[in-house]
C-alpha positions in Angstrom: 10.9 7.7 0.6 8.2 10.0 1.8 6.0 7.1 1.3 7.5 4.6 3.0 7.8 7.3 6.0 4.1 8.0 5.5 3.6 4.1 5.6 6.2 3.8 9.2 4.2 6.6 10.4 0.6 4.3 10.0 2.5 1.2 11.6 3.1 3.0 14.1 -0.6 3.7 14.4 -1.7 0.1 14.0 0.9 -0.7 16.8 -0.3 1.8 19.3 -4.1 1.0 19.1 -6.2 -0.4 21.5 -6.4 -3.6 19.2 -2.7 -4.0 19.4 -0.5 -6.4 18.9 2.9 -7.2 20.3 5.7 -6.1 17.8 7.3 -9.1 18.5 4.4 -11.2 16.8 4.3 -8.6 13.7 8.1 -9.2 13.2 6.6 -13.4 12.6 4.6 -11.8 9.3 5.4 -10.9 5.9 3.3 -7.5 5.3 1.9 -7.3 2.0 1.3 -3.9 0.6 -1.2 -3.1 -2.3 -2.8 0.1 -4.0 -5.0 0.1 -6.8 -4.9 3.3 -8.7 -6.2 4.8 -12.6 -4.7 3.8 -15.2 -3.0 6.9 -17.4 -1.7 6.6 -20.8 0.7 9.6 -22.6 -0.6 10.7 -25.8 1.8 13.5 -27.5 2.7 16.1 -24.7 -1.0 14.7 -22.5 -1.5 12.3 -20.0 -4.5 10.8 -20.1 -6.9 8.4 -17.6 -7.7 5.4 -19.1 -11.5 3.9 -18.8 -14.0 1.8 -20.1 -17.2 2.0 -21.4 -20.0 -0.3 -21.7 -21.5 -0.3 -25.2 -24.9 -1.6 -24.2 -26.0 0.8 -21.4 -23.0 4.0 -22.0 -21.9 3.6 -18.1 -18.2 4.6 -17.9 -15.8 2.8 -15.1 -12.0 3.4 -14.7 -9.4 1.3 -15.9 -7.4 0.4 -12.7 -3.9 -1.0 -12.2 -2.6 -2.5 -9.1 0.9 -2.0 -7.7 1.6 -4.5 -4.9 4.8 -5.9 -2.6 5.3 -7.4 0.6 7.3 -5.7 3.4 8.3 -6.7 6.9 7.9 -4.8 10.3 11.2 -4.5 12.4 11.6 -2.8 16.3 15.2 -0.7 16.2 15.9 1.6 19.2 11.8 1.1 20.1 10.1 2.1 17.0 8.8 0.4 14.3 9.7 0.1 11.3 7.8 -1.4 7.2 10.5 -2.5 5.6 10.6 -3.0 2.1 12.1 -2.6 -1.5 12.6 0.9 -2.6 10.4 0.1 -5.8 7.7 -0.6 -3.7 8.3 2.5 -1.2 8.4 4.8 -4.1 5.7 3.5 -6.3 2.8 3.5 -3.4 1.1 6.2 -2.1 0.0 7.1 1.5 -3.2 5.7 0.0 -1.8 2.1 0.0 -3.4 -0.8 1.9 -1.2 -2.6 4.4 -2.1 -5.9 5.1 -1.0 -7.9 7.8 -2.2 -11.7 7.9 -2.2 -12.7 12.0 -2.3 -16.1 13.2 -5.0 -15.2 15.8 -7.1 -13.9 13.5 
């Protein structure tokens, strides 16, 4: 839930700026909401991040796993709400992207 306050809290943001758009036009879109994150594995009583390594030249990068919904952005009482499913809301961080596709561009 904190998330999904933390992600309300950047609408709001995104709503207010000088770049704005009206809320009714963001109420037209489906939001969709993505984070890309390390991988971690459990091994015995340790968690673990998971990466790869390159055999030829020994370069290490991070195995990454992406957690992604879509939302939708509602006005009640004059603020603005992302609405989406509670799976989503709890298994983002306030590190997700938020992505809103506008007609106009």
């Amino acid at each position: 839930m904190r998330n999904l306050l933390r992600a309300c809290i950047l609408i709001f943001f995104i709503c207010s700026s000088a770049h704005a758009v009206s809320i009714d036009e963001l109420s037209k879109t489906v939001v969709f909401l993505r984070q890309q994150s390390q991988e971690m594995e459990i091994k015995g009583d340790k968690t673990l991040e998971v990466w790869y390594r390159d055999p030829y030249s020994k370069e290490f990068s991070p195995k990454l796993t992406t957690t992604s919904g879509t939302g939708l952005i509602v006005q009640y009482h004059k603020r603005d709400y992302l609405i989406t499913a509670k799976h989503v809301a709890t298994a983002l961080s306030s590190t997700a992207e938020i992505i809103i596709n506008l007609s106009a561009g």
